[in-house]
N, C-alpha and C positions, 0 to 999 in steps of 0.2 A: 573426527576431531580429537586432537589428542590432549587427555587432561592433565595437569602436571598432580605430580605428588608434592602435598604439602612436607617439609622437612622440618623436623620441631627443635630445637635449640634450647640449653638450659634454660631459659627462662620462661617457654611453653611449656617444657614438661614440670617446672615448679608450679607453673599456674594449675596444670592439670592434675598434679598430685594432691595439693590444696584444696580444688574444687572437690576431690575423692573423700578427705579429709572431713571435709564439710557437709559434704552428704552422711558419712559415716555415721559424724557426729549428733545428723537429726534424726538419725534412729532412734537414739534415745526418746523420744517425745512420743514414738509410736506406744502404743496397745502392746505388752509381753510378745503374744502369741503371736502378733504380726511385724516385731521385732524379729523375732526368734527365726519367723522367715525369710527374713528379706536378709538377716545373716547367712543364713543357710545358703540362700542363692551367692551372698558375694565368694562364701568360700567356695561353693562348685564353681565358679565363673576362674577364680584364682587358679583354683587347681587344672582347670582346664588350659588356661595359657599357660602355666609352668609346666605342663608336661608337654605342651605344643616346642615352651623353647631347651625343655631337655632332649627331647626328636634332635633340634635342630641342632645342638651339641655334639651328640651323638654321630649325628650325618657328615658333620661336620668333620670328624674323625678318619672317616675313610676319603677325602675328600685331597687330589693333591696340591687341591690350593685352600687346603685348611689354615694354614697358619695366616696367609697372608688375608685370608676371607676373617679370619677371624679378630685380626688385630682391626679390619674395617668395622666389624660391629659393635666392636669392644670403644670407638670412639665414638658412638652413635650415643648420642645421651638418654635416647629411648631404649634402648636397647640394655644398657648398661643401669640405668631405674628397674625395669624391668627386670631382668636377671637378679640384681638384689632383693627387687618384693620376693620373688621366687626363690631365693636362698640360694641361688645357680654362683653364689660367686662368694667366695669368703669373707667372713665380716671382716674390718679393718680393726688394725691392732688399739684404737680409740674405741669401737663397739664392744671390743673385749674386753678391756681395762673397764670401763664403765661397768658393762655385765660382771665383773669381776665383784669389782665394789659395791653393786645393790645386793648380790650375794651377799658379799661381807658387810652392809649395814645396818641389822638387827643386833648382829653381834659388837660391833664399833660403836652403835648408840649406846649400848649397855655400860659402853665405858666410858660415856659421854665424848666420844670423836667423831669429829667429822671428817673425813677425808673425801673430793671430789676431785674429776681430773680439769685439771689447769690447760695440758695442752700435750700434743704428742711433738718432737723435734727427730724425727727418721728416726732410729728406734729407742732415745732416749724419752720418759715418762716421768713427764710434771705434774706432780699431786699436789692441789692446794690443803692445806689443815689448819684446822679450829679444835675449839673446844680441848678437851686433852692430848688430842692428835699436837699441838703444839708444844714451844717451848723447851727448856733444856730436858723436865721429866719426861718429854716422850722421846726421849732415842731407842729405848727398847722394842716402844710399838712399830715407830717405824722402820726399823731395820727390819721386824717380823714383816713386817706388810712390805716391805720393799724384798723379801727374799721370795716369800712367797709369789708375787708376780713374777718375777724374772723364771722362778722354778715350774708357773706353769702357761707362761707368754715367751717360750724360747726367744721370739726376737728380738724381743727388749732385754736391752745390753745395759742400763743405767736407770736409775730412778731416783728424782731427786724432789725433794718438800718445800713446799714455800710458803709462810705464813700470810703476807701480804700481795693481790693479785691484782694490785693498784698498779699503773705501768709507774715504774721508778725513773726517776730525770737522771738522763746519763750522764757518767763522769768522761773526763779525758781519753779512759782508754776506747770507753764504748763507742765514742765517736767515732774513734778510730775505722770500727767498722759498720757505722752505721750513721744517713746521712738523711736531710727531710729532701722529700720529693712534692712538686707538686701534683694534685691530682685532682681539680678542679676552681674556676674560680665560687667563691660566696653565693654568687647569683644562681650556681647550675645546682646547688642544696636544695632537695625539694622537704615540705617538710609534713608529706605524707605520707615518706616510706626511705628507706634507706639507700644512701646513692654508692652503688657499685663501681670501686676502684682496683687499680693494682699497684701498691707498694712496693717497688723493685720486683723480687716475685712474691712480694706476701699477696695475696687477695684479702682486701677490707673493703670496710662499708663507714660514709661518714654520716652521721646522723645529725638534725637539726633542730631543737625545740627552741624557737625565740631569737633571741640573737645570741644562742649557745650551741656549740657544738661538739661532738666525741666523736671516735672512732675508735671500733673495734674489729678483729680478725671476722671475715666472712663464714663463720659456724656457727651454728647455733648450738647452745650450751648442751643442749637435751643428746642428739643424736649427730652433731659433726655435720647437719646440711646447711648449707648455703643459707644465710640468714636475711640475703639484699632484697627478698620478696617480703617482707613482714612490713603490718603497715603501724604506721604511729597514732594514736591518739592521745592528744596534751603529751604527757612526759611518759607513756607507755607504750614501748615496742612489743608487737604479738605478731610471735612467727606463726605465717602462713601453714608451718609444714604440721603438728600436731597442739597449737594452742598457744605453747609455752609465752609465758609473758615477762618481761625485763624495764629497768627504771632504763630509759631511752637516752640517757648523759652517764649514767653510773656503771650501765651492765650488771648490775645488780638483779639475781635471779626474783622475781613477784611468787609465779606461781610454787618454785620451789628454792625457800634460802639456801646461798650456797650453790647452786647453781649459777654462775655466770656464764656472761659474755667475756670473751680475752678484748681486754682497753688497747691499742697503740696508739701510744704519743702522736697528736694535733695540734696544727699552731694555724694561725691566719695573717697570711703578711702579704697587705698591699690588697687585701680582697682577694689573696690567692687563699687555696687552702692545703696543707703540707701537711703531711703523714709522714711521719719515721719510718725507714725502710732500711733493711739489712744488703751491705753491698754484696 
C-alpha cells in the first residue's frame, strides 16, 4: 500500500517552527548542566541537517537539471526555512539593515537616537527615528547613517527617515494610486489570532479586539516573518515565531519600544472589511 507524503505549506512549517521555539524556550527551567546538554544535542542535530542540505547543494551542481531541480526546492517552504536556519541562503537586505542597526545602537543610544527599520520598498530603506535621530538638528546624523548603509548594503540605492509610522490618511494624489480592497466580511475576524489577507499584492493581517479593528503588513517587526500565526490575548499580539509582543490595534512594540508593526489603513463598510492597497 502506498503511503502519501505529507506536503507542509506556510503555515505548517510556522506552526513547526514555533513548536521548536517553544521547546527552545523551556530549556530555560532546566538544571544548568542539563540545559547545557540538551543545547549541545540541538546544535549537533543543526549541524547535522545543514551539512546534509550543503551535500545537497553541492550535488545539485553537477546535476543537468540543476537549475530547474533547484528553483523546485527553492519554492518548497520546507525547504527554503530550512536553508535559512542553516545559513544556506543569504540574509535579506531587512536582516541586514536591522543587523546593521543593533551594531550601531550602543553607539546611537549614546546620543540619545533611536533609529529602527520601518520597512524595506525593493531596494529603497525606511528608517523610523526618535529621540535625537529626529527633527531638523539631525540632518547631520542622518546623512551619516544614511551614507553609511548604502556604502556597506550595495543594494540599497535610497534611504529615507520618517518621524511618524502612524499610516497617514491619504490626500488626492495618493489615491491616485492606491485604492481600499475588500478582504473579508466583520464576521470572518476571529479574535484569537490574526486573519491572513492580500492587499492587492501587499500580504497583511487584520486584527480584532472588541468591536475594533487594525491592520498591519504581514512581518513581524523583530525578524520580517510572517506575523498571521501570533495569537491575541485582550489587546496583546505575541508572535509565535520568537516571543515578541505588540499593543494588537496600535503595533506598538511591548516587549521592545520602538519596535513596531507597519499599520495599513482599515475601514469597515457594510460589514465588509477594506484594507488600502497599492494599485
Amino acid at each position: 500500500m502506498k503511503s502519501e507524503v505529507e506536503v507542509l505549506g506556510w503555515d505548517e512549517v510556522e506552526d513547526l517552527m514555533g513548536r521548536i521555539d517553544s521547546a527552545i524556550a523551556a530549556l530555560d527551567a532546566l538544571e544548568p548542566e542539563a540545559r547545557a546538554k540538551a543545547l549541545q544535542l540541538k546544535e549537533v542535530i543543526e549541524e547535522f541537517y545543514a551539512a546534509a542540505l550543503r551535500q545537497v547543494v553541492l550535488d545539485l551542481r553537477g546535476s543537468s537539471a540543476a537549475d530547474e531541480l533547484r528553483e523546485l526546492l527553492l519554492d518548497d517552504p520546507v525547504i527554503v526555512t530550512a536553508m535559512s536556519v542553516a545559513r544556506l541562503t543569504p540574509p535579506t537586505l531587512a536582516q541586514r539593515v536591522v543587523a546593521l542597526l543593533e551594531s550601531l545602537h550602543p553607539q546611537l543610544k549614546l546620543q540619545g537616537a533611536e533609529v529602527t527599520l520601518e520597512r524595506i520598498e525593493g531596494s529603497r530603506v525606511v528608517l523610523h527615528t526618535a529621540g535625537s535621530a529626529s527633527g531638523c538638528g539631525a540632518m547631520d546624523l542622518q546623512r551619516e547613517l544614511g551614507e553609511l548603509i548604502r556604502s556597506q548594503l550595495h543594494e540599497c540605492t535610497e534611504v529615507v527617515f520618517v518621524e511618524d509610522a502612524a499610516t497617514p490618511i491619504p490626500n488626492s494624489h495618493e489615491l491616485r494610486f492606491r485604492r481600499f480592497v475588500t478582504v473579508a466580511d466583520l464576521s470572518e475576524i476571529p479574535d484569537s489570532h490574526p486573519f491572513a489577507a492580500m492587499a492587492g499584492k501587499q500580504r497583511v493581517v487584520v486584527v480584532k479586539v472588541g468591536e475594533k479593528i487594525a491592520c498591519f503588513r504581514n512581518e513581524c517587526a523583530h525578524q520580517g516573518l510572517p506575523i498571521h500565526g501570533a495569537s491575541i490575548d485582550e489587546c496583546t499580539l505575541t508572535c509565535r515565531w520568537h516571543g515578541f509582543q505588540f499593543d494588537a490595534l496600535t503595533g506598538e512594540g511591548i516587549t521592545i519600544p520602538g519596535v513596531d508593526l507597519e499599520p495599513v489603513a482599515v475601514r469597515i463598510r457594510d460589514g465588509a472589511v477594506q484594507v488600502m492597497a497599492e494599485s
